[in-house]
C-alpha positions as CSV (number, residue, x, y, z in Angstrom):
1,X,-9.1,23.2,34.2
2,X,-8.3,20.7,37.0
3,X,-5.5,18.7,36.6
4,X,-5.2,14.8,37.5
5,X,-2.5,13.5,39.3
6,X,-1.2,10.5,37.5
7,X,1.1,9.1,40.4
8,X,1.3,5.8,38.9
9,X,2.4,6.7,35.6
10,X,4.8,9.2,36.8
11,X,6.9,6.8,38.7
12,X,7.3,4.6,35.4
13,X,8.7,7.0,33.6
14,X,11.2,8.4,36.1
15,X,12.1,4.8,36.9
16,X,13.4,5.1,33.2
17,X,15.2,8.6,32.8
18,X,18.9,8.6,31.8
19,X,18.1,5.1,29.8
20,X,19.2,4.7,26.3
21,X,15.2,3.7,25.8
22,X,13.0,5.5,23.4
23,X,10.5,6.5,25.6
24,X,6.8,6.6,24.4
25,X,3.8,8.1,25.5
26,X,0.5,6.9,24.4
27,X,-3.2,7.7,24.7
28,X,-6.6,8.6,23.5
29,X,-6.8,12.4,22.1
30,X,-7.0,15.0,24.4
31,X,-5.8,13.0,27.2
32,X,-3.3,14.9,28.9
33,X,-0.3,13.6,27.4
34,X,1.6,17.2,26.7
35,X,0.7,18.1,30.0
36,X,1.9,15.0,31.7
37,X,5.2,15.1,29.7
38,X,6.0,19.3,30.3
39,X,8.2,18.9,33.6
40,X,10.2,16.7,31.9
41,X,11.0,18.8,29.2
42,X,12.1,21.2,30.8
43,X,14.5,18.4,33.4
44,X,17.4,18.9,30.7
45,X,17.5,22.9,31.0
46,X,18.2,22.0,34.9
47,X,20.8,19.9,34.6
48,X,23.9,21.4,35.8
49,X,26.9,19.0,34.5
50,X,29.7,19.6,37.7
């Protein structure tokens, strides 16, 4: 399956990481949302506190 690069979307959500925002993520089924949303679940788990 080919992915689409969704550039513009992307910058508005990382423009928003580490606010106290509830960040939702809306669309038609089957849209890509999961997909589009994996690398930031996984951000946490690479967060290294110093």
């Amino acid at each position: 399956m080919k992915l689409i690069e969704r550039n513009d979307y992307l910058d508005k959500v990382i423009n928003v990481i580490g606010t106290p925002d509830i960040k939702v993520i809306t669309g038609v089924r089957r849209s890509g949302k999961s997909k589009f949303i994996l690398p930031f679940r996984i951000l946490p788990l690479l967060y290294i506190p110093l």
